[in-house]
SERO-4910 file (N, C-alpha, C, O; in steps of 0.05 Angstrom, whole numbers):
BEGIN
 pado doro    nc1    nc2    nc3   cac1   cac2   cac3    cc1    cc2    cc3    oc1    oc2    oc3
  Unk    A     17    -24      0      0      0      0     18     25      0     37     27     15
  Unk    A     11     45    -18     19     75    -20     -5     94    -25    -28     88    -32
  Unk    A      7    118    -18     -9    136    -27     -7    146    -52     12    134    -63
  Unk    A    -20    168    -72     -8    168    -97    -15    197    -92    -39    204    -95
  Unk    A      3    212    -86      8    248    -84    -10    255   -107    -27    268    -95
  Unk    A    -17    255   -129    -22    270   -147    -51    263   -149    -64    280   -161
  Unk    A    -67    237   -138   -110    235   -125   -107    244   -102   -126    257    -93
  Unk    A    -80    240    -84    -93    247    -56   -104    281    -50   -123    292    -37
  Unk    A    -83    288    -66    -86    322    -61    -82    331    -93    -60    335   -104
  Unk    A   -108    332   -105   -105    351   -123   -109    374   -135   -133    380   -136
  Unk    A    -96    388   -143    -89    417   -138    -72    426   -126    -72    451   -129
  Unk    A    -52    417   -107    -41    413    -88     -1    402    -90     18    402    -74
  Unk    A     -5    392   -121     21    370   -113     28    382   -145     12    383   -164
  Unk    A     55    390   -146     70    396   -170     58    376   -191     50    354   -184
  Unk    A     56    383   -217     47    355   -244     68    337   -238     89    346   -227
  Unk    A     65    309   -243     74    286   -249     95    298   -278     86    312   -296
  Unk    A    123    287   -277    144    286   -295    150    266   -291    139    246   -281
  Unk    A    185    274   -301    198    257   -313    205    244   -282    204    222   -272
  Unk    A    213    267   -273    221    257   -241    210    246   -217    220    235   -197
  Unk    A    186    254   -224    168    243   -203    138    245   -212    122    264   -212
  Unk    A    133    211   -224    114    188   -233     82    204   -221     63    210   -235
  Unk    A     84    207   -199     64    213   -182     56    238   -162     41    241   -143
  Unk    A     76    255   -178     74    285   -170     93    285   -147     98    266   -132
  Unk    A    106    315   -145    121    317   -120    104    345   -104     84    356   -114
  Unk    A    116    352    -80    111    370    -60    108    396    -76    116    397   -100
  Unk    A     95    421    -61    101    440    -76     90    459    -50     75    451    -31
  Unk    A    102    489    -53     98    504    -30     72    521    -32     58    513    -50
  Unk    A     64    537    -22     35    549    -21     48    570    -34     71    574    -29
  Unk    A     35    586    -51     37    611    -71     42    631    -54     62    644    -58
  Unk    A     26    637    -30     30    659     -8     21    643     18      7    623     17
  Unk    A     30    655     42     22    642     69     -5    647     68    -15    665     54
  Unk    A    -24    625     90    -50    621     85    -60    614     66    -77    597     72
  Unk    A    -59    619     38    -73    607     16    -79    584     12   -101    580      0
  Unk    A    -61    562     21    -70    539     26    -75    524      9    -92    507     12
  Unk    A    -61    525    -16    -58    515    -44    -22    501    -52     -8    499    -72
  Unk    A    -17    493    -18     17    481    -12      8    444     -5    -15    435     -2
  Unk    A     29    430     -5     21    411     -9     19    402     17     39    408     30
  Unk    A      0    388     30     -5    396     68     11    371     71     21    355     55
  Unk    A      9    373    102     34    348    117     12    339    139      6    350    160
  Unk    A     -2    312    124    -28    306    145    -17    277    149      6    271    145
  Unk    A    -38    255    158    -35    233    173    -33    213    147    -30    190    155
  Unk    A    -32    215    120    -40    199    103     -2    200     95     15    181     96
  Unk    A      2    227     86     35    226     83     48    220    114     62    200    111
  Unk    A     48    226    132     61    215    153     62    188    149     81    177    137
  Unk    A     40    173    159     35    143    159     46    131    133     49    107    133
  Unk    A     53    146    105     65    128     87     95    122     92    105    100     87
  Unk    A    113    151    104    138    144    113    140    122    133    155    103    129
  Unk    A    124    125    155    126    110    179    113     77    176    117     61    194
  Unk    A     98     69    153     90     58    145    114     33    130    117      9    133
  Unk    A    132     58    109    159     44    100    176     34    127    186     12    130
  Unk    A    178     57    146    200     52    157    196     25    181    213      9    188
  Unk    A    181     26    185    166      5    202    164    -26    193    166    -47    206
  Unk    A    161    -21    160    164    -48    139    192    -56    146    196    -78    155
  Unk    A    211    -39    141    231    -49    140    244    -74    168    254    -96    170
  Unk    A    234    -47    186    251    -53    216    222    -79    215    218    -81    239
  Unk    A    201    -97    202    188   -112    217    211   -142    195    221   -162    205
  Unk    A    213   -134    163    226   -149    149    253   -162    162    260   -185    159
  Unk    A    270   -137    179    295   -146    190    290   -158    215    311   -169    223
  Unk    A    270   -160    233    269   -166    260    278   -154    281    284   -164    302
  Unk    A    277   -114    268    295   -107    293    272    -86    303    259    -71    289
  Unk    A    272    -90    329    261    -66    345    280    -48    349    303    -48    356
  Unk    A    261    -30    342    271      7    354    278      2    383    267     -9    402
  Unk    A    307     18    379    323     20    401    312     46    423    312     45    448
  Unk    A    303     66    406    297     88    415    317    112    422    316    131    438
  Unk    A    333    104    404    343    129    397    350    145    368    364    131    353
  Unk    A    344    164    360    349    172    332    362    164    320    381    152    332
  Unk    A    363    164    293    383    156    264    406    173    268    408    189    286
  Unk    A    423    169    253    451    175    248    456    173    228    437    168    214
  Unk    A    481    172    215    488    175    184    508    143    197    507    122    185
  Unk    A    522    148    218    537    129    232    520    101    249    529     78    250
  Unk    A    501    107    258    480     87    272    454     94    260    439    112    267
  Unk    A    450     76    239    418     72    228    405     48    224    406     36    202
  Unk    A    390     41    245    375     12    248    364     11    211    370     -8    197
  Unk    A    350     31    203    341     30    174    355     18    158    346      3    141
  Unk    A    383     25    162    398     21    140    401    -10    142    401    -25    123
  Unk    A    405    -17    175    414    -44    180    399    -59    160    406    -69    139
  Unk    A    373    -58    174    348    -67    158    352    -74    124    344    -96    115
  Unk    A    359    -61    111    365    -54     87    384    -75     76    381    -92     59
  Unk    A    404    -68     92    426    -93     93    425   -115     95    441   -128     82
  Unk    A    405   -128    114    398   -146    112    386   -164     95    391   -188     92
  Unk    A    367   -146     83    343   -153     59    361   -164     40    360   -185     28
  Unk    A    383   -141     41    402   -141      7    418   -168     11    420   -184     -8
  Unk    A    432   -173     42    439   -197     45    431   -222     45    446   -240     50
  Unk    A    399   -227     38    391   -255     27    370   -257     50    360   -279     52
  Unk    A    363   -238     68    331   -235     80    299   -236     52    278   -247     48
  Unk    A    313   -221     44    289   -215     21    285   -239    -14    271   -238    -34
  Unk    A    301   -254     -6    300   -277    -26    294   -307    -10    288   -328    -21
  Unk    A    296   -302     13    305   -339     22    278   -346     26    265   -334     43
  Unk    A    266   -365     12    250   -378     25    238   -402     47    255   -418     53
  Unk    A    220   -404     55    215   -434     70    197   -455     39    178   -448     25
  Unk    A    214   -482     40    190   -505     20    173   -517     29    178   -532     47
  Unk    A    147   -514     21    129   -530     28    110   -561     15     91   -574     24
  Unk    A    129   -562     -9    115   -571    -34    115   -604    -25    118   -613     -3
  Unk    A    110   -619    -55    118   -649    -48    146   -657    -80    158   -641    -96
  Unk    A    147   -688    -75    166   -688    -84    166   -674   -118    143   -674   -127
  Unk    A    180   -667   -132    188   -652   -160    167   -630   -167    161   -624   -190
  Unk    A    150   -613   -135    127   -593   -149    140   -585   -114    133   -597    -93
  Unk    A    157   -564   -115    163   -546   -101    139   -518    -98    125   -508   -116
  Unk    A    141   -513    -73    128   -488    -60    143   -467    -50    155   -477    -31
  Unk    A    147   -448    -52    168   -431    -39    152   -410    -18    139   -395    -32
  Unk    A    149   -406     -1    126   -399     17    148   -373     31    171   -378     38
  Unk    A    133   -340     33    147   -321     54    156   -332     75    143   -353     81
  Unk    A    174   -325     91    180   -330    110    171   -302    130    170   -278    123
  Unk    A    167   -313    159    155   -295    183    167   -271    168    189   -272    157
  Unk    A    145   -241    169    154   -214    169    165   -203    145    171   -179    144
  Unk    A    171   -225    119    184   -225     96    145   -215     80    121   -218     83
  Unk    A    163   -203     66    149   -184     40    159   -192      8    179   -182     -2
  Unk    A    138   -214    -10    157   -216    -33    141   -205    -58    116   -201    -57
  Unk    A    154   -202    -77    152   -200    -99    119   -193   -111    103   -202    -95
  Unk    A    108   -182   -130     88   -182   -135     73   -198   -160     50   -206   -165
  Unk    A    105   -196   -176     95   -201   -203    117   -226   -207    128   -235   -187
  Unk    A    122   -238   -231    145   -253   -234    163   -237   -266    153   -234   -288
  Unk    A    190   -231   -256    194   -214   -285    218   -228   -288    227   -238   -267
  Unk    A    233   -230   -314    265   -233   -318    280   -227   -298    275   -206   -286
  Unk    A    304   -244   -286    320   -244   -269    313   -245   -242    332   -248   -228
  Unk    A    288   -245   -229    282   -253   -212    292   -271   -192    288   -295   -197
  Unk    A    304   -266   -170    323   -294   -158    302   -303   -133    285   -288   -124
  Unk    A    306   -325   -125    298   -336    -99    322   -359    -86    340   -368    -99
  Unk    A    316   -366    -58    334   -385    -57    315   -400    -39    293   -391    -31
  Unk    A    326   -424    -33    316   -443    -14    333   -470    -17    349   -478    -34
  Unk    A    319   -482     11    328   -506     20    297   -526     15    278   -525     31
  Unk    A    298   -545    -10    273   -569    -18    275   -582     15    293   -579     31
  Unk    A    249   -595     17    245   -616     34    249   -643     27    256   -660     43
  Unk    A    245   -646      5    255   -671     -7    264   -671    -19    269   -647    -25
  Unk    A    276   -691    -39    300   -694    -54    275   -705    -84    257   -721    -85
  Unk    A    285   -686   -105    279   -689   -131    280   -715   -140    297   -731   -132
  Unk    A    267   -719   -152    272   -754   -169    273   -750   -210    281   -766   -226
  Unk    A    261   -725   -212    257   -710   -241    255   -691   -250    269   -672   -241
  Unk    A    238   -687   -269    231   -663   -280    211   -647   -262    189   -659   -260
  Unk    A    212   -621   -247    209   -613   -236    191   -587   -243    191   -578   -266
  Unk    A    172   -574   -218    158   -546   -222    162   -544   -193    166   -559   -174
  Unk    A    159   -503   -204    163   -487   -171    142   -461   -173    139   -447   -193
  Unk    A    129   -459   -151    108   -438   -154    121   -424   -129    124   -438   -109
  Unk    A    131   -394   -130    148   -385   -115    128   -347   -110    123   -327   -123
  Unk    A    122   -356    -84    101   -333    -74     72   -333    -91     56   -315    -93
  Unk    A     71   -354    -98     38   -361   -105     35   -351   -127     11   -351   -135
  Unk    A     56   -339   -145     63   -326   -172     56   -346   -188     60   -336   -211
  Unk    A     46   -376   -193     41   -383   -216     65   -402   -214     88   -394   -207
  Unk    A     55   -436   -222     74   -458   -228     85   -459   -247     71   -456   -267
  Unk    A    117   -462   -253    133   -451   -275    149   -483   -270    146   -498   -251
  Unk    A    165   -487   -294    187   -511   -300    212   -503   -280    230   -488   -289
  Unk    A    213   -510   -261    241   -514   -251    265   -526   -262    264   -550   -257
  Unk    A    298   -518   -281    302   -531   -291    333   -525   -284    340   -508   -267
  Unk    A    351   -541   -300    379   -530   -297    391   -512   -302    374   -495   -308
  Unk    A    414   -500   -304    420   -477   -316    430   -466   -342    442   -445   -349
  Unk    A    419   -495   -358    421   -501   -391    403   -502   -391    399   -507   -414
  Unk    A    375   -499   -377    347   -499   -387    338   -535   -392    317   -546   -401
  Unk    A    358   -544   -383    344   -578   -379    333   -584   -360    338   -574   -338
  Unk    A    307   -611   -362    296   -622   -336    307   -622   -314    329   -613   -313
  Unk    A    300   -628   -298    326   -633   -266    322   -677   -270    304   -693   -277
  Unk    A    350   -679   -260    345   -718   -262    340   -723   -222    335   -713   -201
  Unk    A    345   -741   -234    346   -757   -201    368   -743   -179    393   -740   -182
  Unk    A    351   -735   -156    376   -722   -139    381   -710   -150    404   -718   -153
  Unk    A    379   -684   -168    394   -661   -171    385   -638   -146    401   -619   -144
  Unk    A    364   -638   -128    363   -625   -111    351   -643    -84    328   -654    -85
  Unk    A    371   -646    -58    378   -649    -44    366   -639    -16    366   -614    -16
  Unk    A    357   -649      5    344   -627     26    372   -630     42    366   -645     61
  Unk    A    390   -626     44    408   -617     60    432   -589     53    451   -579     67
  Unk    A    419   -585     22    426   -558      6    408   -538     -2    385   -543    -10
  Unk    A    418   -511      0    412   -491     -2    415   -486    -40    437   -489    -52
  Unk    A    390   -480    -53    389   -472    -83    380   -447    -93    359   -436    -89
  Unk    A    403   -437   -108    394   -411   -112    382   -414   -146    394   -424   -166
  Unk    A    350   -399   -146    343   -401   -173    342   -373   -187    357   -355   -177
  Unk    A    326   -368   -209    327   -347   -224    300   -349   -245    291   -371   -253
  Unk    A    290   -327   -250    269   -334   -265    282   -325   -305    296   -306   -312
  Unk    A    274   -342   -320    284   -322   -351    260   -314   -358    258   -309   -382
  Unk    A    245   -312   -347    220   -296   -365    201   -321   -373    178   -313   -377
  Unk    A    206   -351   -376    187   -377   -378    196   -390   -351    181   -389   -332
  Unk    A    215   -399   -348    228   -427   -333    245   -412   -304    261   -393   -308
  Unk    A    240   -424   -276    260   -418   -263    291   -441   -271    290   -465   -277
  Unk    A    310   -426   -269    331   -444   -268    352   -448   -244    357   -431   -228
  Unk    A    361   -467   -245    377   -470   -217    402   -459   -219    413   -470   -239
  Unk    A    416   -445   -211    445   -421   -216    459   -454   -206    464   -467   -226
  Unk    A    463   -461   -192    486   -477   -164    479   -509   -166    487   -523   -147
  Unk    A    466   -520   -187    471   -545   -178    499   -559   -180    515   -555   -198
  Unk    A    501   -575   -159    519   -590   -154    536   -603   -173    525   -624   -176
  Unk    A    551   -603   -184    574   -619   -203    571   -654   -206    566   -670   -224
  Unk    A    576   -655   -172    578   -688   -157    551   -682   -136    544   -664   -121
  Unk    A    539   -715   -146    519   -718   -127    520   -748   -114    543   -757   -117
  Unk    A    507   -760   -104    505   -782    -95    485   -793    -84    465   -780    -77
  Unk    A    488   -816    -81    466   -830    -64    462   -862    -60    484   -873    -56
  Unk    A    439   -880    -60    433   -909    -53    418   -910    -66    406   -889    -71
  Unk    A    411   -930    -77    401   -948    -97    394   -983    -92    412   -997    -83
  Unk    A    373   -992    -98    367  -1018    -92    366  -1042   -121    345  -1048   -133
  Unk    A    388  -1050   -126    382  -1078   -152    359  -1090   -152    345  -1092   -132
  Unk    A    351  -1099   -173    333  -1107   -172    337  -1137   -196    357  -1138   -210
  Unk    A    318  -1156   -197    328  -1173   -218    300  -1175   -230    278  -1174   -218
  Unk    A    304  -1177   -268    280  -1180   -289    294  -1200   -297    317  -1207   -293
  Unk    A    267  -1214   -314    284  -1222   -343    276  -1214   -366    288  -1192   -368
  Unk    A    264  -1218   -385    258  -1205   -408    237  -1183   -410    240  -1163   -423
  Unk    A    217  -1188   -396    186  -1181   -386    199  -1151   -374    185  -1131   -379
  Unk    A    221  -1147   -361    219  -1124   -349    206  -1123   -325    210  -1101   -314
  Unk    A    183  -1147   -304    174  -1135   -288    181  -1150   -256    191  -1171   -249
  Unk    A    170  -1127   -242    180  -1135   -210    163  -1155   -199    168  -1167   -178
  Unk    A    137  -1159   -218    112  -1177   -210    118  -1206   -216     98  -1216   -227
  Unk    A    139  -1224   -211    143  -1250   -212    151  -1257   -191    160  -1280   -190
  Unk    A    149  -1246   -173    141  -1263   -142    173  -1268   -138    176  -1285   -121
  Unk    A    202  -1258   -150    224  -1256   -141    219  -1246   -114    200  -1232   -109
  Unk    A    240  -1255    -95    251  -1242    -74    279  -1248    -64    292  -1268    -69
  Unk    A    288  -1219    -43    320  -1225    -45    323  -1230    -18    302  -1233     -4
  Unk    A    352  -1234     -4    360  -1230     14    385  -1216     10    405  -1222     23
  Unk    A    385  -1196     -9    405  -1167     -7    399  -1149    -37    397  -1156    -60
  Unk    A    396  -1123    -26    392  -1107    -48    406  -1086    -42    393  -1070    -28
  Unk    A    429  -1080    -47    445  -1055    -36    462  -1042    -65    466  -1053    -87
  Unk    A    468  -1023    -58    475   -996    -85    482   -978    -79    471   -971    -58
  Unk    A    499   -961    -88    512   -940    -84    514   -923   -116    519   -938   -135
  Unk    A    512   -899   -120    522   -876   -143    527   -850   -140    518   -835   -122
  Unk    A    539   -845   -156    562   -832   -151    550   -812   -187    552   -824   -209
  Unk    A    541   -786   -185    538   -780   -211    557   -756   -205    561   -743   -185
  Unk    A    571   -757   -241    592   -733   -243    583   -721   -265    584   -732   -287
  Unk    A    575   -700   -263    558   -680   -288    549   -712   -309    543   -730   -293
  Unk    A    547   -718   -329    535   -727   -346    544   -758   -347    541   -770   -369
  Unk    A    556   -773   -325    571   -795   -322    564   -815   -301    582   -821   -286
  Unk    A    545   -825   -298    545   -850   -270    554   -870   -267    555   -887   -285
  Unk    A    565   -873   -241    577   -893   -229    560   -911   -205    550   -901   -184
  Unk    A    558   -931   -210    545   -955   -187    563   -972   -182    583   -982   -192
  Unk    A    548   -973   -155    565  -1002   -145    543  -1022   -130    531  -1010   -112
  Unk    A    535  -1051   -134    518  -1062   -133    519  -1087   -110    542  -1095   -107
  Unk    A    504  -1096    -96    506  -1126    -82    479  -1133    -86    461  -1121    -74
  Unk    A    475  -1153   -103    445  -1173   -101    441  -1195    -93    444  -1214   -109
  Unk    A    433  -1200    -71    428  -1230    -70    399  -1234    -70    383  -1221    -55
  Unk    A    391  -1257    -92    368  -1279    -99    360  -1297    -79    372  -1318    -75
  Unk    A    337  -1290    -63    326  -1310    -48    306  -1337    -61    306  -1360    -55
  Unk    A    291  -1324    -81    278  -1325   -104    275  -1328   -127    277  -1306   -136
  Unk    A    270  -1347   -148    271  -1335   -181    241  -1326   -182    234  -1308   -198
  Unk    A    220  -1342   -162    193  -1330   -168    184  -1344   -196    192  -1367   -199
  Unk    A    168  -1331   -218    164  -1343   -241    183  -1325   -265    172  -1317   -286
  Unk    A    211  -1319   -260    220  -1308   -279    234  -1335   -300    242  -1358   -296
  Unk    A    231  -1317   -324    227  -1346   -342    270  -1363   -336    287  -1345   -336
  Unk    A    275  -1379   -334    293  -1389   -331    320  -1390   -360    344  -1393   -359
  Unk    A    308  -1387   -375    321  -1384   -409    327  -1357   -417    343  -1351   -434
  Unk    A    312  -1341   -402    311  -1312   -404    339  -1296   -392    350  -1308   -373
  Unk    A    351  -1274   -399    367  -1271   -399    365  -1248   -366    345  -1235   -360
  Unk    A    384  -1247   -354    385  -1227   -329    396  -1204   -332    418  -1196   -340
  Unk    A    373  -1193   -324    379  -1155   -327    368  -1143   -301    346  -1142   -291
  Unk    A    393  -1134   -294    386  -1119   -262    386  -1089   -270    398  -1073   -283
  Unk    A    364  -1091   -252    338  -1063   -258    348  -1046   -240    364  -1056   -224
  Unk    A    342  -1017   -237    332  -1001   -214    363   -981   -215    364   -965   -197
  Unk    A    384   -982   -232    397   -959   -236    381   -934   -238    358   -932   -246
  Unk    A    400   -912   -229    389   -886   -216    379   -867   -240    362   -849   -240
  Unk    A    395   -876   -261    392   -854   -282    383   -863   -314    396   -881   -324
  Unk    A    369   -855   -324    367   -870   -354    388   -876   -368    403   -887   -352
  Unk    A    400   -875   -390    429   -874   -398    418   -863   -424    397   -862   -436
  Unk    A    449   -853   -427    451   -836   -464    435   -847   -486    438   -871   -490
  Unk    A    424   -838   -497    405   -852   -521    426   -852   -546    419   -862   -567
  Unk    A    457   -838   -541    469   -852   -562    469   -876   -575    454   -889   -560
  Unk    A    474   -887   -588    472   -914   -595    511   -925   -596    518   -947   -606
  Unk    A    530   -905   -586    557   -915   -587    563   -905   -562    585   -895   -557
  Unk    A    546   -906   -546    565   -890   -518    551   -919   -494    541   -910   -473
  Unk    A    549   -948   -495    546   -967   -478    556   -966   -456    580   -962   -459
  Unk    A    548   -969   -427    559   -974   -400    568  -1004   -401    560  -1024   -413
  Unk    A    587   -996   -383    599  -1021   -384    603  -1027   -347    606  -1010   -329
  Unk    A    602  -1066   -345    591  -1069   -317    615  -1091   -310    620  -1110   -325
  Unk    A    632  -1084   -283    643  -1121   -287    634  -1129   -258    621  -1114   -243
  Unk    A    642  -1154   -251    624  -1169   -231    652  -1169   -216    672  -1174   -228
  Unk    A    652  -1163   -188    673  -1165   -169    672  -1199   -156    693  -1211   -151
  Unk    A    647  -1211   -150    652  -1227   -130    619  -1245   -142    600  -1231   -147
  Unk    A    618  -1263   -144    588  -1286   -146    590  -1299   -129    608  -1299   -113
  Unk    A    568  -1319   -131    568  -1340   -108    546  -1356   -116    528  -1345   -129
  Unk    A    545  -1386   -111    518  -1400   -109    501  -1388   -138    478  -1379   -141
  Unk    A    525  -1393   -160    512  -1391   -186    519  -1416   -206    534  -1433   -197
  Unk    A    507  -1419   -235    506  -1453   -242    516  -1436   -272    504  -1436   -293
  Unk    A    533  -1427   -268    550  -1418   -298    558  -1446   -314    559  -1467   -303
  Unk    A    564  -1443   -345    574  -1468   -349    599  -1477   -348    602  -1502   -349
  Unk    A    618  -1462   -345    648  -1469   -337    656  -1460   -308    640  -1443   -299
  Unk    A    677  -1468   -290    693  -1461   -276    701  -1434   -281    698  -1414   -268
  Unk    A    713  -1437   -305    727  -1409   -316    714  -1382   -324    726  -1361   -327
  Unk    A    682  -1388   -329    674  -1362   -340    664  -1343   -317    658  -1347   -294
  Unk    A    665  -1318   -337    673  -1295   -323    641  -1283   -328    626  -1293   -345
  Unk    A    635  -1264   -314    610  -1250   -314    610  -1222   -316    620  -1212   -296
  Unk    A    603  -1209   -330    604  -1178   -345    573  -1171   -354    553  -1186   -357
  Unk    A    575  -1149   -356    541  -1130   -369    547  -1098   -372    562  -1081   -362
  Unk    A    531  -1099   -388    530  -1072   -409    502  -1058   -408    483  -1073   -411
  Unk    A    495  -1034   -404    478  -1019   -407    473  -1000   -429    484   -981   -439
  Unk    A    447  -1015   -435    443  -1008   -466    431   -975   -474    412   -965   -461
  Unk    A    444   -962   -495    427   -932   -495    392   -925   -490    375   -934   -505
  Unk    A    387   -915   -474    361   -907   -463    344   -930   -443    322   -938   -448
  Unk    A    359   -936   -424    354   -957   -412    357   -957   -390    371   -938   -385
  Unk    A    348   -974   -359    353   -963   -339    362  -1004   -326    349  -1012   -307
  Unk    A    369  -1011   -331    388  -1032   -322    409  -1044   -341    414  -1039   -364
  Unk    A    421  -1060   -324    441  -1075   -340    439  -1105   -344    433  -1122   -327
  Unk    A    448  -1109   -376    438  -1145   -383    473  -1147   -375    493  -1134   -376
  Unk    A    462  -1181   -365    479  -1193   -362    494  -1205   -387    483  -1208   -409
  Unk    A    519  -1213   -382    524  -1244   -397    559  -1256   -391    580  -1243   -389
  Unk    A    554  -1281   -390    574  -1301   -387    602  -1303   -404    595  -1309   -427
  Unk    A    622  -1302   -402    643  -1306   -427    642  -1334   -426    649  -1348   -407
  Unk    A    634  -1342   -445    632  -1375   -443    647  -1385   -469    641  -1408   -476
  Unk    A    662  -1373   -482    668  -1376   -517    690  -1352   -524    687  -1327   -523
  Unk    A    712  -1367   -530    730  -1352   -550    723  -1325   -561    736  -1304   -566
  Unk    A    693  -1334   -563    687  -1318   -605    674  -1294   -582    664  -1276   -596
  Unk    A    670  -1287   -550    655  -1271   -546    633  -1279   -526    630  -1303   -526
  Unk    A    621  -1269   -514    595  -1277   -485    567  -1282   -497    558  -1271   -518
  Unk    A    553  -1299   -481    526  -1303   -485    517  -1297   -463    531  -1296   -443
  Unk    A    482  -1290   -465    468  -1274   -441    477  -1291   -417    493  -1309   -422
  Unk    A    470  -1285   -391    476  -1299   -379    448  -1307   -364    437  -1289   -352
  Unk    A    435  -1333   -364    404  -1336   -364    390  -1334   -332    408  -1330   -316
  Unk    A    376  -1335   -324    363  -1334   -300    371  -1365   -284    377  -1367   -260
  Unk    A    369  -1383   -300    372  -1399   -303    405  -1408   -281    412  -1421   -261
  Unk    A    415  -1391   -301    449  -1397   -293    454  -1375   -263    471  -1381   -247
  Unk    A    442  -1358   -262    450  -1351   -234    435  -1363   -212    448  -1362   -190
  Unk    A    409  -1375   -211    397  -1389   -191    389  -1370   -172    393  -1346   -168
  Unk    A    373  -1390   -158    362  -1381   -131    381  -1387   -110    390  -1409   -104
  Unk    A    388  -1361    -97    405  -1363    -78    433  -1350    -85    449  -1349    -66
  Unk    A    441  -1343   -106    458  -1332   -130    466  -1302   -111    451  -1290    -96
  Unk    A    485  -1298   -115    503  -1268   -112    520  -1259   -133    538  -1271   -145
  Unk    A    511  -1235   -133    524  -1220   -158    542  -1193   -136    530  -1181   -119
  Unk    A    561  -1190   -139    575  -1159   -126    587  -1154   -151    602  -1171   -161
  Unk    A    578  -1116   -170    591  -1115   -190    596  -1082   -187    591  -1070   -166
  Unk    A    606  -1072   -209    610  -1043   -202    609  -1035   -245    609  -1049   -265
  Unk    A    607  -1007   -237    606  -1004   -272    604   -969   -270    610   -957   -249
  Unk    A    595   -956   -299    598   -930   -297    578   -932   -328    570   -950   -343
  Unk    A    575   -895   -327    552   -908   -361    543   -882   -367    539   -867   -348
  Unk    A    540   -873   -390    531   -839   -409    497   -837   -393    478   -853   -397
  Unk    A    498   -817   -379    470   -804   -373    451   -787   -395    459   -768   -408
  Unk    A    429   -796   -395    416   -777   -410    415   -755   -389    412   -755   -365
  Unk    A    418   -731   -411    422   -701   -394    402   -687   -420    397   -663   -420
***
């Protein structure tokens, strides 16, 4: 709320220019005439009105003693705002549809325009493509600072994100380079699904993403085959990130340690590759000179351990 000098008192307030939008002060032509621009409760209360905003934005009570050029709670106030009072928000949203909500005594924004910044700390951790409605301004694409989706874990509740508006999309200034996290294996066979009554007695994972590059590290153990078809080939599911839809940029997987599996040799070795646009890795056996065959459901069994580790092109 303001007053606007030039309806409140008209006749009264110099024309509106270049310099002042809404008219400025002006003195009375002669004393008494009363055609000067008066000093009543409507202009008082607009100063005291600001100054009061401020000191309620910073949290400071009047000391009770006058301003200074050297001691000015105002200014403090000011300082504060400029120092990241007047951007930070509290989140209230759910997971990938952020809320950015005022915080106590905070005053924001009215409109949403170019360059616009906000910051905050998510409550939960992103899993995708993301939206943020920031002071009730209207749900916009939350995205990176190339203007791409956000992936898995790119925003974190134990970090602070500073965004920006371009005029369509907020974008994130500060995401993280290196992220991390846990992950649970999972075992398919061709079907792709979790609905074959498999069960484990270990599903553990670790990754490690570096701008456009993931790294896992895996332990599965098979309590279960359930009804996965036995001929069918094993592809462990539930990596963190889709992978590159190149068709020459393949992840590649090797197996540290098995156990209680029905391979056909002593000697063969166990490896897997992650295929472009895909979110697990197929197995297969070196069983042959000429090169590996899948390695089947069959051949790892129930009761089977796989410990492997690998790395692989992210779709970004």
């Amino acid at each position: 709320m303001s007053i606007n000098p030039s309806t409140q008192y008209p006749g009264r307030i110099t024309a509106p220019d270049a310099n002042y939008t809404y008219g400025s002060s002006k003195n009375e032509s002669a004393p008494g005439v009363g055609d000067g621009t008066p000093y009543e409760i409507a202009r008082a209360n607009d100063i005291f009105g600001f100054q009061q905003a401020l000191l309620r934005a910073a949290g400071i009570v009047p000391n009770g003693s006058a301003e200074t050029q050297l001691v000015s709670e105002y200014m403090q106030a000011i300082v504060e705002l400029a120092s990241g009072r007047a951007y930070n928000y509290d989140e209230s949203g759910v997971v990938n549809a952020y809320v950015l909500d005022l915080r106590t005594n905070q005053q924001g924004p009215r409109s949403l325009y170019a360059g616009l910044e906000a910051e905050f700390i998510p409550t939960i951790d992103s899993t995708g493509a993301s939206t943020v409605n920031v002071n009730n301004l209207g749900v916009k694409a939350l995205v990176n600072n190339a203007g791409s989706a956000l992936l898995f874990h790119d925003l974190v509740n134990t970090r602070s994100y500073r965004i920006r508006y371009d005029g369509a999309a907020w974008r994130v200034t500060n995401l993280a380079l290196i992220t991390s996290g846990n992950w649970a294996p999972k075992l398919w066979d061709n079907t792709n699904s979790d609905a074959e009554g498999q069960t484990y007695n270990a599903q553990e994972g670790t990754w490690t993403r570096v701008g456009n590059r993931g790294f896992i590290t895996g332990y599965l153990g098979v309590n279960s085959l359930g009804t996965l078809n036995a001929a069918e080939q094993v592809r462990i599911a539930g990596i963190p990130f889709t992978s590159n839809t190149s068709s020459e940029t393949n992840g590649s997987v090797s197996m540290g340690f098995g156990s209680s599996l029905a391979l056909p040799g002593a000697d063969n070795n166990i490896s897997g590759s992650i295929f472009p646009n895909t979110t697990y890795i197929r197995c297969y056996v070196w069983d042959s000179v000429a090169g590996p065959s899948p390695l089947t459901i069959g051949q790892l069994s129930a009761g089977g351990i796989l410990v492997f580790q690998g790395q692989y092109p992210i779709l970004v």
